[in-house]
C-alpha positions in Angstrom: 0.0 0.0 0.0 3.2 2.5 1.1 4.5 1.9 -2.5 1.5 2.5 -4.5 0.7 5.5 -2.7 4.7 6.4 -3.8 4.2 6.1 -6.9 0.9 8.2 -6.8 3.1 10.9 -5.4 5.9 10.9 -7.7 3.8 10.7 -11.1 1.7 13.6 -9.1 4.8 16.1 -8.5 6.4 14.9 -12.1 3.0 15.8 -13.8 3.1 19.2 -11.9 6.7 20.0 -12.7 5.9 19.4 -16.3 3.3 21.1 -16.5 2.8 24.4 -13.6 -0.2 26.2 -15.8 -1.9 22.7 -14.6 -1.0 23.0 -11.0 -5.0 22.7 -9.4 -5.7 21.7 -6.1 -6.5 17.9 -5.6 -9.6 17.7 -4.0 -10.4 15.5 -1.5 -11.5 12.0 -1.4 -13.9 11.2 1.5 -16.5 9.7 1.3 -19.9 10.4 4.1 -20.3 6.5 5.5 -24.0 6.2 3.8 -22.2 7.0 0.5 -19.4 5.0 1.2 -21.4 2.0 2.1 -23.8 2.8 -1.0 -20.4 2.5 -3.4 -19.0 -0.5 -2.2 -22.2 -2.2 -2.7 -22.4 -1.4 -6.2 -19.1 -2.4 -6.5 -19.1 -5.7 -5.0 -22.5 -6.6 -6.6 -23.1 -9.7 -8.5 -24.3 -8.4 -11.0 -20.8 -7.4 -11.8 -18.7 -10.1 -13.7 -15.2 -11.5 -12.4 -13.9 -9.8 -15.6 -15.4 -6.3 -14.8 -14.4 -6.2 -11.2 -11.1 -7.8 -12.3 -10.4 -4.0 -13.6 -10.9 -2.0 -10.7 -7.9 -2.2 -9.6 -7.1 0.0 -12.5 -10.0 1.8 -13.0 -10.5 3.0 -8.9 -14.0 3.4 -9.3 -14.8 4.8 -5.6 -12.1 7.2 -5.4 -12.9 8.7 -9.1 -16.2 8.9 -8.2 -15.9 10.6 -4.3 -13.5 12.5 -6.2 -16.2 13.7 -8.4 -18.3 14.2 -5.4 -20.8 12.0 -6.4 -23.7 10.6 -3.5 -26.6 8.2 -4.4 -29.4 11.2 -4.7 -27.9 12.8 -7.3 -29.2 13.3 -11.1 -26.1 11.8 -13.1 -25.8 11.5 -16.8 -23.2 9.0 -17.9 -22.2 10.3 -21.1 -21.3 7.4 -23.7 -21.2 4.4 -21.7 -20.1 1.8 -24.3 -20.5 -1.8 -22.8 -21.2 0.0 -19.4 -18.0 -1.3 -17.0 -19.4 1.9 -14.6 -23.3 2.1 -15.5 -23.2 -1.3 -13.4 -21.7 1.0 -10.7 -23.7 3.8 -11.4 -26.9 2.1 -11.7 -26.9 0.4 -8.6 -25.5 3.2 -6.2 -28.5 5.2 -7.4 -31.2 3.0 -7.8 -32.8 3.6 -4.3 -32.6 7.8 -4.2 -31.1 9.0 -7.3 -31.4 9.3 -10.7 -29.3 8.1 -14.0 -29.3 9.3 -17.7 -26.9 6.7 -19.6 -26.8 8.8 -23.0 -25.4 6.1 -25.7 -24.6 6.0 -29.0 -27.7 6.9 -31.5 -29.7 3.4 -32.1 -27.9 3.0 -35.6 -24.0 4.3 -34.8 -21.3 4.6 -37.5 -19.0 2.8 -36.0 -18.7 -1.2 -35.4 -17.4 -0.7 -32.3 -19.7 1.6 -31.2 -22.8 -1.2 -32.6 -21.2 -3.8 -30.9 -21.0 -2.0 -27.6 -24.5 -0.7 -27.8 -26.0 -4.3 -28.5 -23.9 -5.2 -25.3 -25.4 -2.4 -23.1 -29.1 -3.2 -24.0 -29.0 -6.5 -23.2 -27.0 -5.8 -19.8 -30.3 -3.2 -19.0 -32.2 -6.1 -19.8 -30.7 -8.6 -18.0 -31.1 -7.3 -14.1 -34.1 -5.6 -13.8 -33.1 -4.4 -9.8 -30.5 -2.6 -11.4 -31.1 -1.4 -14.1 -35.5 -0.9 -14.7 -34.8 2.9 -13.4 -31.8 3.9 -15.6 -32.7 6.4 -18.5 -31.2 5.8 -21.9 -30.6 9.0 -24.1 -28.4 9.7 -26.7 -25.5 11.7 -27.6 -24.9 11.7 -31.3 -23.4 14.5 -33.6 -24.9 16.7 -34.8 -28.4 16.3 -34.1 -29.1 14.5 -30.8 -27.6 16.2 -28.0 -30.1 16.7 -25.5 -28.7 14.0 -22.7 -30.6 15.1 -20.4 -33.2 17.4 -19.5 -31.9 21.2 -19.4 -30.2 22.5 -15.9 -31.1 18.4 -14.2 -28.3 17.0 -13.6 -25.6 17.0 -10.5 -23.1 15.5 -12.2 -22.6 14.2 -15.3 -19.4 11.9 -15.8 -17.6 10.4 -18.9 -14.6 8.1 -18.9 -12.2 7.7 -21.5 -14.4 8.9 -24.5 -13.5 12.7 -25.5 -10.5 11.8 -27.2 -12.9 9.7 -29.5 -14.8 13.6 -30.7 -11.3 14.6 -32.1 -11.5 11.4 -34.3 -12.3 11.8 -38.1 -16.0 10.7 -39.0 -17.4 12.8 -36.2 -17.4 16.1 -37.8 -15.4 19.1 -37.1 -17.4 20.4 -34.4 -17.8 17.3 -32.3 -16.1 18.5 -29.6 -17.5 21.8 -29.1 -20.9 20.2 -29.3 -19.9 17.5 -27.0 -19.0 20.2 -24.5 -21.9 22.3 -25.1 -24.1 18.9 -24.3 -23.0 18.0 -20.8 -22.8 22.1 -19.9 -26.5 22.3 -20.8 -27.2 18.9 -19.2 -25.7 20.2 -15.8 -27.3 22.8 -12.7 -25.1 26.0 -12.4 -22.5 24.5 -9.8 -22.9 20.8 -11.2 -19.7 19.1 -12.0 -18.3 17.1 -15.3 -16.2 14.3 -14.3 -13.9 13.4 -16.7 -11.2 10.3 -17.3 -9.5 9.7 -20.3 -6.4 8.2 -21.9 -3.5 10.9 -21.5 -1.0 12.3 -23.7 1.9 14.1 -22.0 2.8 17.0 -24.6 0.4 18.8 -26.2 3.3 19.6 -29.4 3.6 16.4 -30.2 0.0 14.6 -29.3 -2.0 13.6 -32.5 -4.7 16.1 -33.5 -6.9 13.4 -34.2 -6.1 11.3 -31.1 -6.0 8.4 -33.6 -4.0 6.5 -30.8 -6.4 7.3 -28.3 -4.3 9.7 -26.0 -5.2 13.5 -26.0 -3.2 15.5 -23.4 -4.6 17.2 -20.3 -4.2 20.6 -21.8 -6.2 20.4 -25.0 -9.3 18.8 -22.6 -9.3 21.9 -20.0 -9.2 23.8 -23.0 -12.0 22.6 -24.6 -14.2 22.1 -21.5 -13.4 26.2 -20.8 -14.2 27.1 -24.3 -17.3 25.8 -23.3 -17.7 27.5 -20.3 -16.6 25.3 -17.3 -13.9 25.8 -15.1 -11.6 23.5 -14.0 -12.1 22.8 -10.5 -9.2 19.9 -9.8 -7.2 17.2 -10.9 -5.8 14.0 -9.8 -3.5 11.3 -10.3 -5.9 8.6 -8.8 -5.8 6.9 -12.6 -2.2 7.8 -13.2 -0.1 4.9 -14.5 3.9 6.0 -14.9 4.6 2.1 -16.1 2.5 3.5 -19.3 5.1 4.7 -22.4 2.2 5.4 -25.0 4.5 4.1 -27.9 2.6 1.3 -28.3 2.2 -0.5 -32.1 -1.7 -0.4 -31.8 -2.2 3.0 -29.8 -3.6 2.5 -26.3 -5.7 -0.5 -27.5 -2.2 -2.6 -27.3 -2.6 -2.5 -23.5 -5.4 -4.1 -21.3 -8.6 -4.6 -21.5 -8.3 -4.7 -25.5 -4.5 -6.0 -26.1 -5.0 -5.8 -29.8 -1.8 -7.5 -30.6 -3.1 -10.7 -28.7 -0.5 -13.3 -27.6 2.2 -10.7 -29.1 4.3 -9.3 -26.1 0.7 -10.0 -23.4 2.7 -10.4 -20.8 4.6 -7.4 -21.0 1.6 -5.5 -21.8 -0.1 -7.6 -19.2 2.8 -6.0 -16.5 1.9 -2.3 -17.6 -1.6 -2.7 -16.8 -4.3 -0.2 -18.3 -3.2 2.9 -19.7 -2.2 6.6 -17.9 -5.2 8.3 -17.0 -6.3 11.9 -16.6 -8.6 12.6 -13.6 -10.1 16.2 -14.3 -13.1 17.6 -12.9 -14.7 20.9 -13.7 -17.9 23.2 -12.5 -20.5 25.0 -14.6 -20.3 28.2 -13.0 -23.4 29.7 -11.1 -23.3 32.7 -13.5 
């Protein structure tokens, strides 16, 4: 436990001295007992597969989300949930007092991944009704659809490892901005956008079309205040230094996907799920 917290601290302070126009307050991660004891619930639930809960270990679900402040009688939207690793948290933790928007892909996505994940993600709302009867399925799809929520409802809305997919080709060139523009209307003045995502570590050299799935921490808080949020904090809680980014298939060589298969697993095995950005940002009351 001492030496994962280490290394926590040093990728923290190396992040900071990289990059000081980035140096926010890290928030902290307490958690009220009810809350607490409503998270670890969801997390232990069996409606969770082996597989799933394998990947917490990588993914930290309860301290991204008491980082994102979240408690189970909150409005959350859940923007892009793909095969829905956290809706199964989510769900759960708010099925008693809260409320969740899961706004997927449009019915009929252009991507096969994207169909592939959304034929996943209906079945799993169909396949434990306790969990899942309450959940609210929306979409978020460019340009057209984009209201993922009713106006000014929600808390919090939260979306992991997708907006490096908006600077992709196919999606238009706006994407992004509308993306943005989606959650901010989605959210109360004073709600908060949780976001996680694959990181790159230089803006002048990151791909503009994050074709390898990395986008740097910079062009995000740039594009969430061009919108009109403020960055509120950041943290290192999904930081992986072990993580190199040169990898022959993008961030897809690593785990969960491991694109090149038996190639190399083990060593891509040892690195373990790619270096994550933790951001999270405010709609300001005015």
């Amino acid at each position: 436990m001492y030496r994962k917290s280490m290394i926590f601290f040093v990728a923290a302070v190396t992040l900071w001295l990289a990059t000081p126009a980035l140096a926010v307050a890290e928030t902290t991660t307490d958690l009220d007992p009810l809350t607490g004891a409503v998270l670890d619930a969801a997390i232990a639930g069996e409606h969770r597969s082996p597989e799933n809960k394998a990947r917490d270990t990588y993914r930290h679900p309860k301290e991204t989300l008491a980082f994102f402040g979240f408690r189970p009688d909150m409005t959350v939207v859940e923007v892009w949930p793909g095969g829905g690793w956290y809706t199964e948290i989510l769900a759960h933790a708010l099925k008693d007092r809260g409320t969740l928007y899961a706004a997927q892909y449009s019915v009929n996505p252009p991507f096969a991944y994207q169909r592939r994940y959304f034929g996943e993600f209906m079945g799993k709302m169909g396949g434990v009704p306790d969990v899942y009867k309450k959940v609210i399925i929306t979409s978020l799809d460019f340009p057209y659809e984009l209201r993922i929520a009713p106006a000014g409802s929600a808390d919090l809305v939260v979306t992991f490892r997708n907006v490096h997919n908006w600077a992709a080709e196919g999606y238009g060139q706006d994407a992004t901005q509308l993306g943005y523009r989606a959650m901010f209307d989605a959210l109360k003045p004073g709600g908060v956008l949780g976001i996680v995502d694959h990181r790159w570590p230089d803006p002048a050299t990151e791909d503009p079309t994050a074709a390898n799935g990395y986008i740097s921490e910079q062009r995000v808080i740039a594009d969430a205040e061009k919108a009109g949020f403020r960055l509120l904090a950041r943290s290192e809680i999904n930081g992986n230094p072990r993580d190199t980014r040169d990898h022959p298939e993008g961030v897809w060589t690593l785990p969960p996907s491991l694109a090149l298969g038996d190639t190399d697993r083990e060593k891509y095995l040892a690195i373990g799920e790619s270096d994550r950005m933790t951001l999270k940002f405010i709609k300001p009351e005015q």
